[in-house]
N, C-alpha and C positions, 0 to 999 in steps of 0.2 A: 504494500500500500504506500503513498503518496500524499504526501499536503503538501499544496501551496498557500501562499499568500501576497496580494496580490494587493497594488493601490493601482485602480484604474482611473483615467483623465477624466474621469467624469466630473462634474460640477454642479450637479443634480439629481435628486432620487427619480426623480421622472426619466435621464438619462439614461444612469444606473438600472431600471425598471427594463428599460429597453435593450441594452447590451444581453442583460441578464435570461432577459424573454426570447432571444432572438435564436438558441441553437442548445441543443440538449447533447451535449457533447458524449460522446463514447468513453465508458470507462469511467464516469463521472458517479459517484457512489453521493455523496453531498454537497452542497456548497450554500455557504451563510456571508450575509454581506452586514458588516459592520460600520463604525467609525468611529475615528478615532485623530485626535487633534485638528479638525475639521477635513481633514479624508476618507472618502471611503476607503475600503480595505474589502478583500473575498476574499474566503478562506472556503479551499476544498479540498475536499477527499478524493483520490482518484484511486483504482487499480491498478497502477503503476506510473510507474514515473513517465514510459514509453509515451501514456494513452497523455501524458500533462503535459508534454513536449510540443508533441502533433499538435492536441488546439492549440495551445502559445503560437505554433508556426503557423499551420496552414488556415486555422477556424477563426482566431482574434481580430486578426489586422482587419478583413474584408469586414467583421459585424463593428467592429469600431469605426471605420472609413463610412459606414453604411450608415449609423446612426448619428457619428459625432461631423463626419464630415471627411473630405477625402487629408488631411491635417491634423489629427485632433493633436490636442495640447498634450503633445510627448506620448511616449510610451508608456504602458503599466511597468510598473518596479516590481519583480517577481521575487519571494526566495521559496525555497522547494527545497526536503527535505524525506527521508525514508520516516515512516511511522513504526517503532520497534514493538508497541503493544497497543492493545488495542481494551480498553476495558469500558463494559458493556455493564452499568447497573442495573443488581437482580432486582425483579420484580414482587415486594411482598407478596407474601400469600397466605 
């Protein structure tokens, strides 16, 4: 497994809204959009690092060009990292 996290050129939840809405990537297990010092940030889970590569390369650029404009304001800032466990809280019963 795979997380990234991610501060994309957005400058809008409505933005943000529509990058988000736009492609249900492969390999793609979660992803929560936050903010934090007035950026958003996306944090996702993927099944591997492979399937997190590919969108960054081939799937980002075209839905960011597409929604923000063929320029938008810089690049998302990525880091990515391997997930060594994974803990899943039990469910009382």
């Amino acid at each position: 497994m795979w997380l990234t996290i991610a501060t994309p050129p957005t400058r809008s939840l409505d933005q943000l809204d529509a990058v988000m809405g736009a492609t249900a990537p492969e390999g793609l297990r979660a992803r929560y959009a936050c903010q934090a010092d007035g950026d958003f940030r996306i944090i996702a889970v993927w099944d591997s690092k492979e399937h997190a590569d590919r969108f960054f390369r081939e799937v980002l650029g075209p839905v960011l060009a597409r929604v923000l404009g063929p320029e938008p304001a810089g690049a998302p800032a990525m880091t990515g990292m391997e997930v060594l466990r994974e803990f899943i809280p039990a469910v009382a019963g």
